[in-house]
C-alpha positions as CSV (number, residue, x, y, z in Angstrom):
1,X,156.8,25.2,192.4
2,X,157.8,22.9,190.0
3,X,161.5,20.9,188.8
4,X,162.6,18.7,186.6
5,X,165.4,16.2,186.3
6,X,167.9,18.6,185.4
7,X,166.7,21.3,188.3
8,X,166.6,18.2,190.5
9,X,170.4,17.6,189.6
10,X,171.2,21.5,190.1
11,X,170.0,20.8,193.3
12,X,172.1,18.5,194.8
13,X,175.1,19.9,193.6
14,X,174.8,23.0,194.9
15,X,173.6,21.5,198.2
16,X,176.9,19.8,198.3
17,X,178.4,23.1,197.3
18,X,177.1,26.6,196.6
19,X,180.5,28.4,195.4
20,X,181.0,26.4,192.2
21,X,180.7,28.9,189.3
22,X,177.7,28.4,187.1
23,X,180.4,26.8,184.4
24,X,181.4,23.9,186.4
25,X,177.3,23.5,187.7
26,X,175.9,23.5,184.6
27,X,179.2,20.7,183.2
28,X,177.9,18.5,185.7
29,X,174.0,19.1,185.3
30,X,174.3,18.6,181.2
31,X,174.1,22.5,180.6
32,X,175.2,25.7,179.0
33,X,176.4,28.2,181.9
34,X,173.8,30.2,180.7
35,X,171.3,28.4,180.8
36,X,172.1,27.0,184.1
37,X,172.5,30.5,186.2
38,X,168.9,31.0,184.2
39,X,167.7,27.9,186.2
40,X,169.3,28.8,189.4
41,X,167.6,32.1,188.9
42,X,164.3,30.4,188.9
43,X,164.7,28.0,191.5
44,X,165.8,30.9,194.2
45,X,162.9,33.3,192.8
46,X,160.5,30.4,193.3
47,X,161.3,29.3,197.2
48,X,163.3,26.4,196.1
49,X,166.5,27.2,196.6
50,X,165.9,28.9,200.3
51,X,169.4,30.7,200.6
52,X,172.8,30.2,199.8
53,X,174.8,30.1,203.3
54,X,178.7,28.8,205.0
55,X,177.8,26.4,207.8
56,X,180.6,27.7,210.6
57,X,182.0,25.6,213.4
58,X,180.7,27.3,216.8
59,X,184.0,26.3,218.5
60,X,186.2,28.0,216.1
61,X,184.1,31.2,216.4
62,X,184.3,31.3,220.4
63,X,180.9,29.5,220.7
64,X,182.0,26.0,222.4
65,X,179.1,25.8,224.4
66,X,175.9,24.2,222.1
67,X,171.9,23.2,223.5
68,X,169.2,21.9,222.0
69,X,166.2,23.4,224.1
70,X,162.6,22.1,224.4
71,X,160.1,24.5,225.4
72,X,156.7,23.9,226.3
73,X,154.2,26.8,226.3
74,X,152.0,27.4,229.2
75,X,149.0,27.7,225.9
76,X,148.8,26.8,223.1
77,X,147.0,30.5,221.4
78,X,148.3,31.8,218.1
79,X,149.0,34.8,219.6
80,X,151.8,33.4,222.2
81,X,153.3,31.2,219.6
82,X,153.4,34.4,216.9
83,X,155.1,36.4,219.9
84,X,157.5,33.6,220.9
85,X,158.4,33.0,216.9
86,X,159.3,36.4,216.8
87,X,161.6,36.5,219.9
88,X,163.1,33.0,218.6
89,X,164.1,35.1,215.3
90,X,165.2,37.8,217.1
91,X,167.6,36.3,219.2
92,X,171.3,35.9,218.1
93,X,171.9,32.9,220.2
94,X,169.4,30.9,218.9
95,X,170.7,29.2,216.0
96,X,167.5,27.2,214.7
97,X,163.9,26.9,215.8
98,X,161.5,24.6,215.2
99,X,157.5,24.7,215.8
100,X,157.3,21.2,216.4
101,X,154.6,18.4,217.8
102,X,154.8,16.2,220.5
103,X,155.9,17.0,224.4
104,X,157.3,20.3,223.9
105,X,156.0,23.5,221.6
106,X,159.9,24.2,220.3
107,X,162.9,22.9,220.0
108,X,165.6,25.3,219.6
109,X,169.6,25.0,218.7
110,X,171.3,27.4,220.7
111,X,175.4,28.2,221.4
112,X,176.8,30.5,223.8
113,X,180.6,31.3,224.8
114,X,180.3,29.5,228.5
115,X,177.9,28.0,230.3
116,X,177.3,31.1,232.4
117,X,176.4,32.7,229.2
118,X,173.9,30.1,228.5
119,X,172.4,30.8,232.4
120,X,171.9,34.1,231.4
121,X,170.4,33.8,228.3
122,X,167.9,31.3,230.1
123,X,166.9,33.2,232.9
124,X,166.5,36.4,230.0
125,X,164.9,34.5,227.4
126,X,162.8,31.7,229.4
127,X,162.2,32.8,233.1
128,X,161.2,36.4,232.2
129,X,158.6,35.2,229.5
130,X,155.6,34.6,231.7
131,X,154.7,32.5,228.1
132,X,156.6,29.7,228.6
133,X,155.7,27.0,231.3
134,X,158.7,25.3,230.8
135,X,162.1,23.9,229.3
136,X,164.5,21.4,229.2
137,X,168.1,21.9,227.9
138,X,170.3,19.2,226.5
139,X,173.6,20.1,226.2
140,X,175.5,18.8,222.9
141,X,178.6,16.6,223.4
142,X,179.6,16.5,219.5
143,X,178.2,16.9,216.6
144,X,178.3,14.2,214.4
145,X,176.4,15.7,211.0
146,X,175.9,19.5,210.4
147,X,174.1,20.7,207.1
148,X,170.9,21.7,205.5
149,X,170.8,19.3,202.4
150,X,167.6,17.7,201.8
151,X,167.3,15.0,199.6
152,X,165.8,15.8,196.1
153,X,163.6,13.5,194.0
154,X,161.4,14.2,190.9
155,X,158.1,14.8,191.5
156,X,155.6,12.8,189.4
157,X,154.1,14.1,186.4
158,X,150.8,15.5,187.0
């Protein structure tokens, strides 16, 4: 997977926003609409460009209630993580999950409509998995940056 300057460019507009019409993309980036949904076709067929999504406030949707869960494994096999990855994408409550290194296995981003809907989905999702040795929730108070844009830089010229 490879970009160049004006890719690089394509990038961080639409990361800033993905409904501008290739016309007004391809003004900014230095290109002919066609040439620029050509580009944006490339960079989502190679993996680049991931997906094209609405970030939506949990509140406003009747999801008030947000965690961010560490869970610790009671082994580390790849069989238990496979079958724990699979029940992290499975679940509608979790939000995000992240494989991760350090004192827990996972961390996960989770919203619920109360906090006695966030019980259940513990004692459901944790305390029946005879997998998990452990979690710790942490319940968020406000947050204070939400997206998915990753800074973009050129790579060097092989």
């Amino acid at each position: 997977m490879q970009y160049d300057r004006i890719d690089a460019r394509i990038l961080e507009i639409v990361q800033k926003n993905n409904r501008l019409t290739s016309d007004v993309i391809g003004e900014m980036a230095g290109l002919s609409p066609t040439a620029c949904q050509r580009r944006l076709k490339r960079l989502r067929s190679e993996g680049i460009i991931q997906a094209d999504v609405s970030v939506v406030s949990p509140r406003a949707v009747g999801r008030p209630i947000q965690v961010l869960a560490l869970v610790t494994l009671e082994r580390e096999s790849a069989d238990i993580i496979d079958r724990f990855k699979k029940a992290i994408k499975s679940s509608i409550d979790v939000v995000n999950g992240f494989y991760v290194t350090g004192d827990a296995d996972f961390v996960l981003y989770i919203t619920a409509r109360s906090m006695e809907e966030y019980e259940e989905f513990t004692r459901r999702f944790f305390y029946e998995n005879r997998d998990i040795k452990g979690f710790k929730s942490m319940v968020i108070l406000d947050r204070v940056k939400v997206g998915f844009a990753v800074p973009v830089e050129l790579l060097p010229d092989d």
